[in-house]
C-alpha positions in Angstrom: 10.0 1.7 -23.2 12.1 -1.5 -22.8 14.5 -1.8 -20.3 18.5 -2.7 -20.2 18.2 -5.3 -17.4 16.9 -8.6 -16.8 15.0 -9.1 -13.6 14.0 -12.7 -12.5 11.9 -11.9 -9.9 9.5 -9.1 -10.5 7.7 -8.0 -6.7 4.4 -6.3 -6.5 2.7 -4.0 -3.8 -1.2 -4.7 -3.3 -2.8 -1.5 -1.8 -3.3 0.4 -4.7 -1.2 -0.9 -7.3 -3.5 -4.5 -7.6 -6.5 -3.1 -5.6 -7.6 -0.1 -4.3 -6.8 0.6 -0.9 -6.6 4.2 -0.1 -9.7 5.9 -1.1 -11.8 4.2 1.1 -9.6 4.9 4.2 -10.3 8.7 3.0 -13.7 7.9 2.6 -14.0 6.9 6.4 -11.6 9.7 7.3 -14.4 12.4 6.1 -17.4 10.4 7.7 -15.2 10.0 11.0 -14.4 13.8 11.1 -18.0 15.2 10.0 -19.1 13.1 13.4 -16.3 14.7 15.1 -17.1 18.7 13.9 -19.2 19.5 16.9 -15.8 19.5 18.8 -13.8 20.8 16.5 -13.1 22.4 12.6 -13.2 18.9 10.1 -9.7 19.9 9.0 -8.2 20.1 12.4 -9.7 16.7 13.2 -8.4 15.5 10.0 -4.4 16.5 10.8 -4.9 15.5 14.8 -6.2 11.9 13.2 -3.0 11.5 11.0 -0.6 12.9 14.0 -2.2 10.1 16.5 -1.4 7.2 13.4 1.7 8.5 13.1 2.6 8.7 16.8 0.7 5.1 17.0 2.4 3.8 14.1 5.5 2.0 16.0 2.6 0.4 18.3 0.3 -0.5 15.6 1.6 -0.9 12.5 -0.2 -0.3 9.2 -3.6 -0.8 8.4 -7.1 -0.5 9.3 -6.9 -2.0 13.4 -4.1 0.6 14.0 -5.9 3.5 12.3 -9.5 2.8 13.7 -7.6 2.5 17.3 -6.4 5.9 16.5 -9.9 7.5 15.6 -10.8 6.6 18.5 -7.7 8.0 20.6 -8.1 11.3 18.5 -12.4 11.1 19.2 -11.7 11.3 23.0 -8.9 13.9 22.6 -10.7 16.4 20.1 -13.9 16.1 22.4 -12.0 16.2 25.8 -13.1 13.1 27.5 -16.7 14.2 26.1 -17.4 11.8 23.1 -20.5 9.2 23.6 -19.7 5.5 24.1 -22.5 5.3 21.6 -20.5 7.4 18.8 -17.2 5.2 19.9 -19.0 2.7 18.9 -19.8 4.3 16.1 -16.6 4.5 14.5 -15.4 1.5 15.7 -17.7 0.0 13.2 -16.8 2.5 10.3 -13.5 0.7 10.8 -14.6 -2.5 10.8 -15.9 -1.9 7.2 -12.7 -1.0 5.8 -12.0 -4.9 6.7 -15.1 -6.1 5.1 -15.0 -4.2 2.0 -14.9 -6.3 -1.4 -11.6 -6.3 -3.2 -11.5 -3.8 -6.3 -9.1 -4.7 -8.5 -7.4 -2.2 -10.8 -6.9 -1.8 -14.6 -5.0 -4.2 -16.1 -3.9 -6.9 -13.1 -5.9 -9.7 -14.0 -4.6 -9.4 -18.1 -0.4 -8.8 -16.6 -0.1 -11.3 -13.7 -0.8 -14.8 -15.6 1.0 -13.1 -18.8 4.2 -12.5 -16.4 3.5 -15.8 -14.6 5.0 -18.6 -16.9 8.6 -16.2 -17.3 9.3 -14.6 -14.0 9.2 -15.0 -10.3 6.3 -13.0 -9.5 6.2 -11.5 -5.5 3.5 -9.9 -3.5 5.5 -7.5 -1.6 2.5 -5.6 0.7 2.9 -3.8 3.5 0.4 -3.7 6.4 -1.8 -6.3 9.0 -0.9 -9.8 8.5 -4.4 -11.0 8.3 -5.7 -7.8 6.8 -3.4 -8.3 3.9 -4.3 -12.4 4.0 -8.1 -11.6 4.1 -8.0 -9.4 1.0 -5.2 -11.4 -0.6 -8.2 -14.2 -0.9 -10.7 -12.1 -1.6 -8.6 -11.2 -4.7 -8.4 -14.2 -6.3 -4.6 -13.3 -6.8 -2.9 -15.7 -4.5 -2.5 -18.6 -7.3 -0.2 -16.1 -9.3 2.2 -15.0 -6.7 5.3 -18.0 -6.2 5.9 -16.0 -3.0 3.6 -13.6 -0.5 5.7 -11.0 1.7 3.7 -8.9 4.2 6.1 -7.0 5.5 5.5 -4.3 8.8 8.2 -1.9 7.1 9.4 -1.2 3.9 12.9 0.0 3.9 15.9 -0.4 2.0 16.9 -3.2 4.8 13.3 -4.9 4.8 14.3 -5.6 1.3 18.0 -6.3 1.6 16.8 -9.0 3.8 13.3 -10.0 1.1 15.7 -10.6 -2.0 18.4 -12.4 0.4 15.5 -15.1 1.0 14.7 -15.1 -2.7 18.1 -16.2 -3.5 18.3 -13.3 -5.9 20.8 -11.1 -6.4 19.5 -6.6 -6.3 19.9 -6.8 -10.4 17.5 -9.5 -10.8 14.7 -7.5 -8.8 12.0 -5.8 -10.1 9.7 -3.7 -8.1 6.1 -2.4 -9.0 4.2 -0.2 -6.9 2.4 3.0 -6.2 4.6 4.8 -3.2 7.9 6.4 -4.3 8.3 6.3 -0.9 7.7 2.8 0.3 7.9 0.7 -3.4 10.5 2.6 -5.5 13.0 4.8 -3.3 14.3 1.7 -0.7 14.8 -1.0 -3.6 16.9 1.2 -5.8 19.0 2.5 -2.6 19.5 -1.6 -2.2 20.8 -1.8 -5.5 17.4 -3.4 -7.5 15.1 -1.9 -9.9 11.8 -0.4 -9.4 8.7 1.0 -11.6 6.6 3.8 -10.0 2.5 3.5 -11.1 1.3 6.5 -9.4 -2.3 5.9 -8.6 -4.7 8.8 -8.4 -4.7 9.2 -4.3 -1.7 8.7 -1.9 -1.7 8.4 1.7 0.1 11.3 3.5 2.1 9.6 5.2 3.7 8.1 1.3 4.3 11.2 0.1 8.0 12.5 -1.0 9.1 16.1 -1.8 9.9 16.3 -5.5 13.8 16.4 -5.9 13.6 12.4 -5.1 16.4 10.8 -7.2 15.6 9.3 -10.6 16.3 6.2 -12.4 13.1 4.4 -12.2 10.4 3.9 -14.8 7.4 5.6 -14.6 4.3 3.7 -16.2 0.7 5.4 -16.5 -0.5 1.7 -16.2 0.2 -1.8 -15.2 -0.7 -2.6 -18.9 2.4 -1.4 -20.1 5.0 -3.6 -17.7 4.9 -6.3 -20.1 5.4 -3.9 -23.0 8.4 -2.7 -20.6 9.9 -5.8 -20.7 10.1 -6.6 -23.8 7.0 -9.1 -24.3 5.3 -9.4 -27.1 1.4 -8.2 -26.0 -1.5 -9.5 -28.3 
């Protein structure tokens, strides 16, 4: 499992490689479109919710503000003007909680980060709302083991041309880890750095990649075995 390069900086997404993220935005899709099946089938709610984020997504950005606004746009669409101010306000709350929600942290983060700490520079690299991300970011506990934080709106093979260019380091010294082929892996090996894919059990739609995506990454089962990845010696 060890690798033939030597990264200085090793980057980190958040939502759903160090804490769970996505499942309970799934959770609050289902409750949103049970509400909403009096107007219409739960699974054509479900596909004219994640057409309205998408269309929104230029306006909004990620996260929850941008995809409660957008259960609300599809809520008056689906019902035809006819939803109640009092269900609006109804899942304008179910969004708020996806804000308020405790931080979960996954298998193996709070063992690898101060492990990695001492020998690399370690990077959150998240994408999503800037005070979302902050908010959650604290709530983790996390923040004392990143030397940098990056909350980026897009994650694209410029986004982190331009992220290692402020890092001072050069696309062989950069590692990424993260759960999205599409957003963590794909962009930093187009800009020349390395990546390592830990698929987590649930992706966002939107994240997903059809199958014949190049390879070339590493593909861990968990973030307990990075360290073994790289060569560390793991009590």
């Amino acid at each position: 499992m060890k690798h033939t390069f030597h990264p200085t900086v090793i980057a980190f997404d958040a939502d759903d490689t160090l804490w769970m993220n996505e499942i309970y935005f799934q959770e609050t899709e289902r409750t949103f479109c049970h509400w909403m099946a009096e107007y219409a089938p739960e699974t054509s709610v479900a596909e004219q919710l994640f057409q309205t984020e998408m269309r929104n997504l230029s306006l909004y950005g990620y996260g929850a503000k941008g995809f409660t606004l957008s259960m609300v746009e599809t809520a008056i669409n689906v019902s035809h003007g006819r939803v109640s101010a009092g269900r609006v306000a109804d899942i304008v709350k179910l969004g708020q909680t996806l804000l308020t929600r405790p931080v979960e942290l996954l298998d193996g983060v709070v063992e690898v980060l101060p492990l990695l700490h001492p020998h690399y520079q370690l990077v959150l690299a998240t994408k999503g709302d800037l005070l979302d991300q902050q908010r959650k970011l604290d709530r983790s506990g996390l923040r004392h083991w990143f030397h940098h934080i990056e909350i980026m709106s897009r994650k694209e093979e410029t986004d982190y041309r331009q992220l290692m260019s402020r890092l001072g380091v050069s696309p062989d010294e950069f590692l990424m880890v993260g759960n999205s082929l599409k957003s963590d892996v794909l962009p930093v090996m187009s800009a020349g750095g390395h990546a390592v894919w830990i698929p987590y059990h649930t992706t966002w739609q939107h994240e997903e990649v059809a199958a014949s995506h190049p390879r070339g990454y590493t593909e861990l089962h968990s973030l307990h075995q990075l360290p073994v990845m790289l060569g560390m010696a793991v009590q």
